[in-house]
C-alpha positions as CSV (number, residue, x, y, z in Angstrom):
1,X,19.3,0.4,-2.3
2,X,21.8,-1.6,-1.1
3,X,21.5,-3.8,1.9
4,X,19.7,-7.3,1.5
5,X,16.0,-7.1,2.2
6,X,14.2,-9.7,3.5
7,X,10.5,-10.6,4.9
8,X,8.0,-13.8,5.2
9,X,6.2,-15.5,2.8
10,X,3.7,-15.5,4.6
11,X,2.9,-11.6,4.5
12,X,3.7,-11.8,0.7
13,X,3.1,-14.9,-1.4
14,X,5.6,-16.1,-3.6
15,X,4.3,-15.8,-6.8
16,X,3.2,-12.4,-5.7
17,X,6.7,-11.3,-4.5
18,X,8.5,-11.7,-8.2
19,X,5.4,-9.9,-9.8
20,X,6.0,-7.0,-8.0
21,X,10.1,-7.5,-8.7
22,X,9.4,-7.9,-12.1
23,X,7.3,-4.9,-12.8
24,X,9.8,-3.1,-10.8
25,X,12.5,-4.2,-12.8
26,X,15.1,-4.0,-10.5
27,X,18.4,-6.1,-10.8
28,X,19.9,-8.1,-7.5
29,X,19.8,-11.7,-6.3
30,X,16.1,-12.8,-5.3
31,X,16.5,-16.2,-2.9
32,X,12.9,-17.8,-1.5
33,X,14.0,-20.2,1.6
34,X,10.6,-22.9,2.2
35,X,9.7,-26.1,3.7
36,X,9.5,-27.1,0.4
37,X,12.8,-26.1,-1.3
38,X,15.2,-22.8,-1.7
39,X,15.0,-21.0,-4.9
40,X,18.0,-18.7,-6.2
41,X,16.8,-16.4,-9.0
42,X,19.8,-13.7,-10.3
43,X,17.3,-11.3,-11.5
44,X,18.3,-8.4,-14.5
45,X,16.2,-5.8,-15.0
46,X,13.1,-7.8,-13.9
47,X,13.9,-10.7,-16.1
48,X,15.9,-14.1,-15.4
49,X,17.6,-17.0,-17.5
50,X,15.1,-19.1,-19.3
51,X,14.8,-22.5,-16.9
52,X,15.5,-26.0,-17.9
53,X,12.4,-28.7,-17.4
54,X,13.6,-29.8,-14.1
55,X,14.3,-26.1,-12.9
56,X,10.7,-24.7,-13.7
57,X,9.2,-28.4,-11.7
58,X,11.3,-27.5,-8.4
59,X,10.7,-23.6,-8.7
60,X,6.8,-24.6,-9.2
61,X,7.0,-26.5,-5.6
62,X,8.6,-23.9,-4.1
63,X,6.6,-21.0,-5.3
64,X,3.4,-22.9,-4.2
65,X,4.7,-22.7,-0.6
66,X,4.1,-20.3,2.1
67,X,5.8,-21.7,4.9
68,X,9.7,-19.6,4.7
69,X,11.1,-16.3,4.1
70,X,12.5,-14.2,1.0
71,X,16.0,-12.3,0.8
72,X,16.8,-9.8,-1.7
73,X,20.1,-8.5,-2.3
74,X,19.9,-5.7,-4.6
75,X,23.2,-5.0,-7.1
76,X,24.2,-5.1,-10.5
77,X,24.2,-8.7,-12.3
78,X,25.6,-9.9,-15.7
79,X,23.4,-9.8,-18.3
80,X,22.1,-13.0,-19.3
81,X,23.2,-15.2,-22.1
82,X,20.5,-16.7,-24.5
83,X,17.0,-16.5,-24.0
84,X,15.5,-14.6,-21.1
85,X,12.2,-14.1,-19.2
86,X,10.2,-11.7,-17.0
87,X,10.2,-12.8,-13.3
88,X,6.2,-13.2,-14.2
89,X,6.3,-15.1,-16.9
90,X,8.9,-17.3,-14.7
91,X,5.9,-17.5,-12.1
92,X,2.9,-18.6,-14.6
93,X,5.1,-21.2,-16.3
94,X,6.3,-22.5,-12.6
95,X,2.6,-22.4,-11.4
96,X,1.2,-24.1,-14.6
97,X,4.1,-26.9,-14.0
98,X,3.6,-27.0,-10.2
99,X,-0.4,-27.8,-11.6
100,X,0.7,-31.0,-13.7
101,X,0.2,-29.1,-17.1
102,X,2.6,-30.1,-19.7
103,X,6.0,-29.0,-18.9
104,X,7.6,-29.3,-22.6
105,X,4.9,-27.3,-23.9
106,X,5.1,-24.5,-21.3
107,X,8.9,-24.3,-21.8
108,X,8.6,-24.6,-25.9
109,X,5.4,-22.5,-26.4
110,X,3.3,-20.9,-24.1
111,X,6.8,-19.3,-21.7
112,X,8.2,-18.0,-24.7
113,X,4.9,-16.8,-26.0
114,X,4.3,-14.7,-23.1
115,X,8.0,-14.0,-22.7
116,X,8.4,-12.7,-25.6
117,X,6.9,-8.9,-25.6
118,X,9.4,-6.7,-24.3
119,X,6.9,-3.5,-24.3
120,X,5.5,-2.7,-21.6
121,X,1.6,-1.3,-21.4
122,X,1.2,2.5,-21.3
123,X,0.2,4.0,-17.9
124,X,-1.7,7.5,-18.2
125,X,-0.6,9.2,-15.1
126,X,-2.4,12.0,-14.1
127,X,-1.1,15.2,-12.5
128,X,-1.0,14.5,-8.4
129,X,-3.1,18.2,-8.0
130,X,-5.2,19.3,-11.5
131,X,-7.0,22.2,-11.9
132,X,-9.7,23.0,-10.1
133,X,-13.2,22.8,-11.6
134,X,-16.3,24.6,-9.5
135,X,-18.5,23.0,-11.8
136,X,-17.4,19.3,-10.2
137,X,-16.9,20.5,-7.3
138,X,-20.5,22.0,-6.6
139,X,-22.1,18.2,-8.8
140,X,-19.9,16.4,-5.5
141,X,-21.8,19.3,-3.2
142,X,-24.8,17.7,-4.3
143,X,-24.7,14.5,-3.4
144,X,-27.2,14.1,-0.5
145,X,-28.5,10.6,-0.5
146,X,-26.1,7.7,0.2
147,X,-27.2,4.4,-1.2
148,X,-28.5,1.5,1.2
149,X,-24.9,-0.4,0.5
150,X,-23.0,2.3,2.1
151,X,-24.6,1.9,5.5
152,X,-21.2,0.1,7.0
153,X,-20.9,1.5,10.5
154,X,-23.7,2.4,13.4
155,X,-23.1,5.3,15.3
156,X,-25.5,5.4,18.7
157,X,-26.5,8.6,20.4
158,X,-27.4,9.1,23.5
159,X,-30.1,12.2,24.4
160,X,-32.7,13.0,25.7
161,X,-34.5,15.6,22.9
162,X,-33.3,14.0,19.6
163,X,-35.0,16.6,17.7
164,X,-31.8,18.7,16.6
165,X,-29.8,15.2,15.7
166,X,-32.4,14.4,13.5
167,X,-33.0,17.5,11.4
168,X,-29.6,18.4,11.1
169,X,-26.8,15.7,11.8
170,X,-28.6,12.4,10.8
171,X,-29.3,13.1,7.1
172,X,-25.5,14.0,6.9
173,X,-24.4,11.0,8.6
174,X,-26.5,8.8,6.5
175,X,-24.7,10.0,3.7
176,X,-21.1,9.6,5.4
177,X,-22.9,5.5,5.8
178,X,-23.6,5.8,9.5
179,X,-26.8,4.8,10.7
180,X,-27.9,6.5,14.1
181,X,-29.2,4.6,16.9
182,X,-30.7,7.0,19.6
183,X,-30.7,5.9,23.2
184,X,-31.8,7.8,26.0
185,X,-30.5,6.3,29.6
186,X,-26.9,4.2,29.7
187,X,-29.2,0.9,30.3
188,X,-30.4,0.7,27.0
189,X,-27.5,1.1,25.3
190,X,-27.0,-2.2,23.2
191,X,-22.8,-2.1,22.5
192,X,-22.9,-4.8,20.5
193,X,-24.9,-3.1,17.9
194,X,-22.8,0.1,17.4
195,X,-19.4,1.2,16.2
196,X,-19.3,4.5,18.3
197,X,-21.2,6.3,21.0
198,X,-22.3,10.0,21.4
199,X,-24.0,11.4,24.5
200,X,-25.3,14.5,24.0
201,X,-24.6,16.3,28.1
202,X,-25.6,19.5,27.4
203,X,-28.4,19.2,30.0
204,X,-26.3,17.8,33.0
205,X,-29.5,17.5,35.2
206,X,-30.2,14.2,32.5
207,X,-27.9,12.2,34.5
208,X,-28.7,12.8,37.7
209,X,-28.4,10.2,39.6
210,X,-27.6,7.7,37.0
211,X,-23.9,8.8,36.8
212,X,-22.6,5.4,38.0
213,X,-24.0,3.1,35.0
214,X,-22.3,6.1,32.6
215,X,-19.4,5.5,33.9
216,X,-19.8,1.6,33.7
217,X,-20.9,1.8,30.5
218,X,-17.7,3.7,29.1
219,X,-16.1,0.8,30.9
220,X,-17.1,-1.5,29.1
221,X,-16.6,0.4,25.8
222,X,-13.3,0.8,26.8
223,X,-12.7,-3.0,27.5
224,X,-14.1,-4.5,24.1
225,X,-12.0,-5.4,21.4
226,X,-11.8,-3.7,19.4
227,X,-12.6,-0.6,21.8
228,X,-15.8,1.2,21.7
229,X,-15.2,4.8,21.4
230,X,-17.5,7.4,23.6
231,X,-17.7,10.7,22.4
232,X,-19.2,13.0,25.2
233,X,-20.9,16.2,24.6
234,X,-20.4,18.6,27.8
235,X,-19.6,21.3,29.4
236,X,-15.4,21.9,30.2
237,X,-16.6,24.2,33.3
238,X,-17.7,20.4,35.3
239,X,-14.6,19.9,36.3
240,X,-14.9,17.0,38.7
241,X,-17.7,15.0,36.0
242,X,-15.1,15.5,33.4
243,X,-11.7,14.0,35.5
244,X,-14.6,11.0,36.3
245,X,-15.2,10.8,32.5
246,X,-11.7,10.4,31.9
247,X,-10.9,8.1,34.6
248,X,-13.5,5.5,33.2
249,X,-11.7,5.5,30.0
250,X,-13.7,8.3,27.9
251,X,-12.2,8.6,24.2
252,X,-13.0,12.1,23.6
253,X,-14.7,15.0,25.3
254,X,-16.5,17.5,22.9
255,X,-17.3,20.8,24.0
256,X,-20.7,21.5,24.6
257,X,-21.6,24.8,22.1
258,X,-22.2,28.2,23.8
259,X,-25.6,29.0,22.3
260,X,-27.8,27.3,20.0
261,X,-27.8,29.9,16.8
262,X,-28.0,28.3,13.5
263,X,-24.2,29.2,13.0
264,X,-22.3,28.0,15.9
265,X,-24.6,24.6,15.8
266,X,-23.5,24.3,12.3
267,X,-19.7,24.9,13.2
268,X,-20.6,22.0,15.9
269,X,-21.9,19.8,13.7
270,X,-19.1,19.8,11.7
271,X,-16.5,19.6,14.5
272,X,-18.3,16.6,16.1
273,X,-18.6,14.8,12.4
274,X,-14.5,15.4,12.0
275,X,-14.5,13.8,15.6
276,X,-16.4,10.4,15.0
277,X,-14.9,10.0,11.6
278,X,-11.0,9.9,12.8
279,X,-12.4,7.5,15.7
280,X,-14.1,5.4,13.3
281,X,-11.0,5.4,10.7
282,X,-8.8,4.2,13.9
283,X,-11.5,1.4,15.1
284,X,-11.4,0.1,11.4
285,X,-7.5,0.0,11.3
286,X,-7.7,-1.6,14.4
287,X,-9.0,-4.6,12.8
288,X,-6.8,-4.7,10.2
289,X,-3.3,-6.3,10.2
290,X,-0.2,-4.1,9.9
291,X,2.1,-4.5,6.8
292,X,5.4,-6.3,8.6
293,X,8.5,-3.8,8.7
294,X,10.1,-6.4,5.8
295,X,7.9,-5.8,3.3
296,X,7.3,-2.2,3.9
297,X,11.4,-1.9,3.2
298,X,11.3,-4.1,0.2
299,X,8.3,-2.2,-1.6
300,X,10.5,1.6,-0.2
301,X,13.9,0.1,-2.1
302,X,12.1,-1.1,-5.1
303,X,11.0,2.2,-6.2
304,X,12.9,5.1,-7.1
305,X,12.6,8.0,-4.6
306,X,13.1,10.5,-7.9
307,X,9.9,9.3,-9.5
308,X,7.3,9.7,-7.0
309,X,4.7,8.3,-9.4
310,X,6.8,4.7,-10.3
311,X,4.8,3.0,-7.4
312,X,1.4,3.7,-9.4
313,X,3.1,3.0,-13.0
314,X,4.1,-0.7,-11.2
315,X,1.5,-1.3,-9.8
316,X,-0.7,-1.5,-13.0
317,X,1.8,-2.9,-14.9
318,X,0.9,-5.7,-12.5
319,X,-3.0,-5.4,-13.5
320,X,-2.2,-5.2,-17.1
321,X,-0.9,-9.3,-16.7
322,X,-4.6,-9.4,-15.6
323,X,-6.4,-7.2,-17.5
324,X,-7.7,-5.0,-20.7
325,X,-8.4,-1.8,-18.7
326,X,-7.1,-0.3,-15.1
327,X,-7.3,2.7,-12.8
328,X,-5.6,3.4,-9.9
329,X,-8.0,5.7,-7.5
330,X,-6.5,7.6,-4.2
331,X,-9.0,8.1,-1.3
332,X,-8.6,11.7,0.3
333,X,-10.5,12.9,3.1
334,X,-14.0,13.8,0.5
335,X,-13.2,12.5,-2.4
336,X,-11.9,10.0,-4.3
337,X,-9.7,10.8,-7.1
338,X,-8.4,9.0,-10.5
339,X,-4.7,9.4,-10.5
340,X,-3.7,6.9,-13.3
341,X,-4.8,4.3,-15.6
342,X,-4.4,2.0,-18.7
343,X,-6.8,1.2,-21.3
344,X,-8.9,3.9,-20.2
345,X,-9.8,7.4,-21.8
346,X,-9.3,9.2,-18.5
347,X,-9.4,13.2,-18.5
348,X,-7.5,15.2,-16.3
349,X,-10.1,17.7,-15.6
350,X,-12.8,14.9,-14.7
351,X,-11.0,12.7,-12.4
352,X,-12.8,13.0,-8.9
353,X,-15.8,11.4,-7.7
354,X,-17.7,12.4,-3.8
355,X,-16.3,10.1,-1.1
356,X,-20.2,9.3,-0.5
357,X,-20.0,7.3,-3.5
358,X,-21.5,3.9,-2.6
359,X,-19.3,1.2,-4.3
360,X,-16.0,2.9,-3.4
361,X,-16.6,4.1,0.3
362,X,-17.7,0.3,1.0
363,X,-14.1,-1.2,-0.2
364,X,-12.2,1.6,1.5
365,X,-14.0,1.4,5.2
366,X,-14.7,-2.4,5.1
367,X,-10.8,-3.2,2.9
368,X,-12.7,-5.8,1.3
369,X,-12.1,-6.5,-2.7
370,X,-15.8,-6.6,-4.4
371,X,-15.3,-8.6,-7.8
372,X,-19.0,-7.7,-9.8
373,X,-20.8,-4.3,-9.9
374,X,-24.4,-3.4,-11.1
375,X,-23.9,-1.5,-14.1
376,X,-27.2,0.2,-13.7
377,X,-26.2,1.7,-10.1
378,X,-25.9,5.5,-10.1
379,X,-22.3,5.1,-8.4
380,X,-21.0,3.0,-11.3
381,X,-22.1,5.2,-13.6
382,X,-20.3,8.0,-11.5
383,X,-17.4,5.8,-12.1
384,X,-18.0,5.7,-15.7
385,X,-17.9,8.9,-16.2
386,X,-14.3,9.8,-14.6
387,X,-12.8,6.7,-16.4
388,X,-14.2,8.0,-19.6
389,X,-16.6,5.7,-20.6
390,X,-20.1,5.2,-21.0
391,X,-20.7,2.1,-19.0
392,X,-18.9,-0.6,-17.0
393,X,-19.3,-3.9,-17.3
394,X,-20.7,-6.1,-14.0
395,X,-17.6,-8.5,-14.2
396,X,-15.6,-6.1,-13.1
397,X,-12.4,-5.8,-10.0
398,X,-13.1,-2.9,-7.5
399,X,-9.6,-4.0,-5.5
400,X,-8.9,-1.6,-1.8
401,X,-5.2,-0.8,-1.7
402,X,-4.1,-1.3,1.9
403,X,-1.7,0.9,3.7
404,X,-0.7,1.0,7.4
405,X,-3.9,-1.5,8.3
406,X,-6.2,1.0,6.6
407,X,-7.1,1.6,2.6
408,X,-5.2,4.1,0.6
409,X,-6.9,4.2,-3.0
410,X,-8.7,1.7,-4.5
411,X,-7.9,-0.4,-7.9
412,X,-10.7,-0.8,-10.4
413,X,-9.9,-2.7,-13.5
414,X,-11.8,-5.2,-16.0
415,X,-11.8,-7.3,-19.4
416,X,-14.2,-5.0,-21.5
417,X,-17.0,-7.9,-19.7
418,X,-15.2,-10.6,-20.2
419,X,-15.0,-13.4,-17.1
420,X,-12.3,-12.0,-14.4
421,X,-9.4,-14.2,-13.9
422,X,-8.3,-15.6,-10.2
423,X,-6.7,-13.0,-8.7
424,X,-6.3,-14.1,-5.3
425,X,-2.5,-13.1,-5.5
426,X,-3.3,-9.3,-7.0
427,X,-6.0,-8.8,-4.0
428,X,-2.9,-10.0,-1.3
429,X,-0.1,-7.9,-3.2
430,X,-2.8,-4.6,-3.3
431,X,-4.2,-5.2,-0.1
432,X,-0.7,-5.6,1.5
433,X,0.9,-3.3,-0.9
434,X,-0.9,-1.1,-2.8
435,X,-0.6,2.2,-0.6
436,X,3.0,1.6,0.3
437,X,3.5,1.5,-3.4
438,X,0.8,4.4,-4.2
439,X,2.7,7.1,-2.1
């Protein structure tokens, strides 16, 4: 980690920025360039000199703006003489300043109060890949019913005998959170009220002379933004249907099943399930903004490529300047599991909950932070259980952790009930952050 990194403010605020450098602790030269000032910070293991009066005013301006760009030049620096202070501490005394609060009294008391602990809070990091345990695996094989929060995304299906959709595909897909919406011809398809489309072909007399408004209608799925995938059910043998199917713009063609036993139906099932849940991942990230190449680089030279688990251990130490208690959770492709926390009495052989869980799947499809819970819901009380308590309180900070325009994990974290803080600058630096960090 050499070379000077640099990216905009306006991916990554400013007071955001040195909290992540300061839980890093890294030592370099961190310079913010705004409309409203420049600010040169010679940064030492995460800490920097302690400012004068008229030092923490002008760094209280700048930090407040996000108009400019940030430059970090990582490399050794002297070690500071006198009294010295963590880039955060730097950042809540600036901000308290920039907000007309007594400057004298932030620099006399409340800087070197918070200053002043050189510990830092213990991170419980569980093992990437535990044990297995049948026993939780079989409780998450039972989880049938998804709650009526999880219904995020509408999936329309197109057939003409809905009979076998309905006994076997839609109760799983109502768990997944997808809602079917069953169609029969191409003109009543409503595109406005679905996130994907399935037409069932199998019976390619069904579309007998209505094969131009098909083809339309993947048109126009095609052309909206973001695009509307079709999914279409047929038979690979039609060779001049499926080049037309393509041609109109056609985002995946599924292979009708050979037979109808209970077995290969099942294996179909499956298959077309895998199918709409990647094109429904990829029409959510869609909609989501990239992290800029800048920050991506800064976040990858921050943390040591010889501890792979430094990215979880920082970010919490981030959540610990907000809170009591705080779990980072990763989102794999069926569950979601507890990979380290602080405050908690986690267990490392109860750390995964069903990806049908209502609370969690909501943040990680929708990327939206939810800041109360109900602590009566059965999914909080899932949560309980793999964070080691016995209840949750309903102030409480169920943050998504964003990587490459989708959700990686998920941070959960409160203040044993206690009224949350604003955290408008934790839910940027997670939701820009948090998966690069979490790798």
């Amino acid at each position: 980690m050499k070379r000077i990194l640099s990216g905009s403010l306006e991916h990554l605020a400013p007071t955001a920025l040195l909290r992540l450098v300061s839980a890093t602790s890294p030592s370099g030269v961190l310079e913010l360039d705004t409309a409203d000032g420049s600010l040169r910070l010679e940064v030492d293991r995460g800490r920097v000199k302690m400012p004068s009066k008229s030092e923490l005013v002008s760094a209280g301006r700048i930090l407040a703006c996000r108009r400019g760009e940030f430059r970090f030049s990582p490399h050794g620096v002297p070690p500071h003489e006198g009294e010295v202070v963590s880039l955060t501490a730097f950042a809540e005394a600036a901000g308290g300043a920039a907000s007309n609060q007594e400057v004298d009294r932030l620099l006399e008391e409340e800087l070197l109060e918070i200053s002043q602990p050189l510990s830092r809070t213990k991170i419980h990091v569980l093992p990437s890949e535990p044990p297995r345990n049948p026993l939780g695996d079989l409780v998450a094989g039972l989880e049938v019913g998804a709650p009526a929060g999880l219904i995020v995304e509408r999936v329309g299906v197109a057939v003409q005998d809905p009979e076998w959709w309905r006994g076997s595909l839609e109760p799983e897909w109502r768990r997944r959170g997808w809602q079917v919406c069953h169609f029969s011809v191409a003109e009543d398809v409503d595109l406005d009220a679905i996130d994907l489309l399935v037409v069932d072909d199998r019976q390619a007399g069904s579309r007998a002379g209505r094969q131009g408004r098909w083809l339309q209608l993947i048109r126009r799925a095609a052309a909206a933004d973001p695009s509307l995938p079709v999914v279409w059910v047929t038979s690979p043998d039609d060779v001049g249907w499926v080049h037309r199917l393509i041609e109109a713009g056609v985002s995946f063609l599924m292979p009708a099943p050979h037979g109808e036993s209970g077995e290969i139906m099942a294996r179909f099932g499956d298959g077309l399930s895998l199918v709409v849940e990647r094109h429904l991942e990829a029409r959510r990230s869609d909609g989501r903004s990239g992290l800029p190449p800048g920050v991506t680089e800064l976040v990858s030279a921050l943390l040591s490529e010889d501890d792979p688990d430094q990215g979880i251990t920082s970010l919490l130490q981030v959540a610990a300047e907000h809170f009591e208690r705080g779990a980072v959770l990763m989102a794999e492709e069926t569950v979601v599991r507890c990979r380290a926390g602080f405050g908690y009495p986690l267990n490392s052989d109860h750390t995964k909950l069903p990806r049908e869980v209502g609370l969690l799947e909501h943040v990680i499809r929708t990327g939206e932070a939810v800041m109360a819970v109900d602590p009566e819901a059965e999914e909080v009380g899932g949560l309980a259980d793999v964070l080691g308590v016995d209840a949750l309180p309903a102030a409480m900070a169920v943050i998504p952790l964003g990587r490459s325009g989708g959700v990686a994990g998920i941070l959960v974290a409160d203040r044993h009930g206690r009224e949350l803080p604003d955290l408008d600058d934790l839910v940027l630096l997670a939701g820009r952050l948090g998966g690069a960090a979490v790798r």
